[in-house]
N, C-alpha and C positions, 0 to 999 in steps of 0.2 A: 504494500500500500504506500500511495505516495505522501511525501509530508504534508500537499495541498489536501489530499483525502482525509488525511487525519484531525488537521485544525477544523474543515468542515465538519467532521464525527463529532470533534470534541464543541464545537461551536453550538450545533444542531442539539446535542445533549445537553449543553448548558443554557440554549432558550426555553427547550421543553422543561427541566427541572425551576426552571424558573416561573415556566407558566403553572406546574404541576402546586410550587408553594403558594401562589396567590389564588387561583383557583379551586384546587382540590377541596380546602374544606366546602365551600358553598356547592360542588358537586358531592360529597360526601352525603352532606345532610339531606340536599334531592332524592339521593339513592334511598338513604333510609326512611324515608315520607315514601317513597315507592313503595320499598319492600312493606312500609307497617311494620318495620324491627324500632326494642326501644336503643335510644340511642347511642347506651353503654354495651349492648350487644348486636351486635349488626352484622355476622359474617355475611348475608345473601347480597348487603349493601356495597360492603368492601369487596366482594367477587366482582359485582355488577360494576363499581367503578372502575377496576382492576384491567376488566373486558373493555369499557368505554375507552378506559387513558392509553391502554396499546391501541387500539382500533387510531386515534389520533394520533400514536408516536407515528405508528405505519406512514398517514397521510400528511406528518409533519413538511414536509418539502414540499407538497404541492398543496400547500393553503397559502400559496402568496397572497396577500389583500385579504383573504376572509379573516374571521374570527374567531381564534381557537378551542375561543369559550362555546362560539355557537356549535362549532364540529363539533365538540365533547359532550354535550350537551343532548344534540341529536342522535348519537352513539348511544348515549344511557336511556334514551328514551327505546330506540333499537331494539338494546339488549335486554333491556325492558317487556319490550312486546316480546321477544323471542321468547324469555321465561317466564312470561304471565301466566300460564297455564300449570307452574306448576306450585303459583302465588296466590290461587283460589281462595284457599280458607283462609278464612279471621286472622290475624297476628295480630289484635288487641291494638291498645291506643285508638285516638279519632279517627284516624284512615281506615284503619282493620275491618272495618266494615262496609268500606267504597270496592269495588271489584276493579280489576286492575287498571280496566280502561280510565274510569271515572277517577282512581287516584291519579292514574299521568296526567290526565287532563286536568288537573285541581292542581297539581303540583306544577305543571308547565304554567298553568296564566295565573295562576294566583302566587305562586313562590316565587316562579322565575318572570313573571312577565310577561311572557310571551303573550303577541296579538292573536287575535280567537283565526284568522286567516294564516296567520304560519303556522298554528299548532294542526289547524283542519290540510294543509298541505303536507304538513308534516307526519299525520297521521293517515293521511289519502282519504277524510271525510271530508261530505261537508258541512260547511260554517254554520250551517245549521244545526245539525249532529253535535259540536261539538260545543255551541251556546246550550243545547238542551241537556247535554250531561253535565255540564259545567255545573249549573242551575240544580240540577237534580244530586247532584254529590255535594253540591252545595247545602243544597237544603238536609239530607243526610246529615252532615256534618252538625249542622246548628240546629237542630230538631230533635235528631236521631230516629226518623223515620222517615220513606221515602212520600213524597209529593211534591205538589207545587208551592212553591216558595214562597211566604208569606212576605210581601210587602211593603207593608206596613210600617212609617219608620224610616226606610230603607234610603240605603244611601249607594252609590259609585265608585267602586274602589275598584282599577284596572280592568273597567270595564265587566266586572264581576258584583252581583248584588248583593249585601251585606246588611244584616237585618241588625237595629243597634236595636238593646236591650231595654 
């Protein structure tokens, strides 16, 4: 290998461990609002991010201009659908009881932000599908039983409805 080879290796390695320090925890905690793990035990969390942050060392050199946050991000949602199926039952906590779709969708627009059109592209729904589970794990969450989302109150937080108390 040549010396110019290497300084790139060492280069490339040294922006990903730099991006891994300032990102990781806020992908960390994603993973685990995924999984429904609590947050002092989280192996399916730390797996799921494990898979996300290779899948992004891989494509490290060809994210010129994108956002390594956004790749990583997309990764875990990924690996996410890839294992939902075997994330069916309950894991306790507020989430534990949203099914996997409704947790990614809660956790992409309500944790991370995300607009309800990149999560529905994201996900290959549409933007309708993914306002109505929002709403509906929504209301789950604050109710703890499924229906429509009492109004009342309500106020606008990212585009997400939010019943104050």
């Amino acid at each position: 290998m040549s010396e110019r080879q290497t300084v790139q290796l060492v280069r490339r390695a040294r922006d990903f461990e730099s991006f891994v320090a300032g990102a990781g925890g806020r992908l960390l905690h994603a993973a685990t609002l995924l999984t429904a793990e609590p947050a002092d035990a989280n192996p399916r969390a730390q797996r799921l991010l494990t898979a996300a942050l290779s899948r992004t060392y891989a494509a490290w050199d060809r994210l010129h201009g994108e956002d390594p946050y956004t790749y990583a991000r997309q990764q875990l949602a990924y690996r996410f659908l890839l294992l939902s199926w075997r994330l069916r039952e309950g894991r306790g906590g507020v989430l534990g009881m949203l099914s996997p779709q409704e947790r990614l969708i809660l956790v992409l627009r309500v944790h991370e932000g995300v607009a309800e059109e990149q999560t529905a592209a994201l996900l290959g729904l549409p933007a309708e599908r993914v306002r109505t589970l929002c709403f509906r794990a929504m209301s789950l969450v604050l109710d703890g039983e499924p229906g429509p989302l009492r109004l009342t109150g309500a106020e606008t937080v990212r585009g997400v409805a939010r019943v104050r108390p």
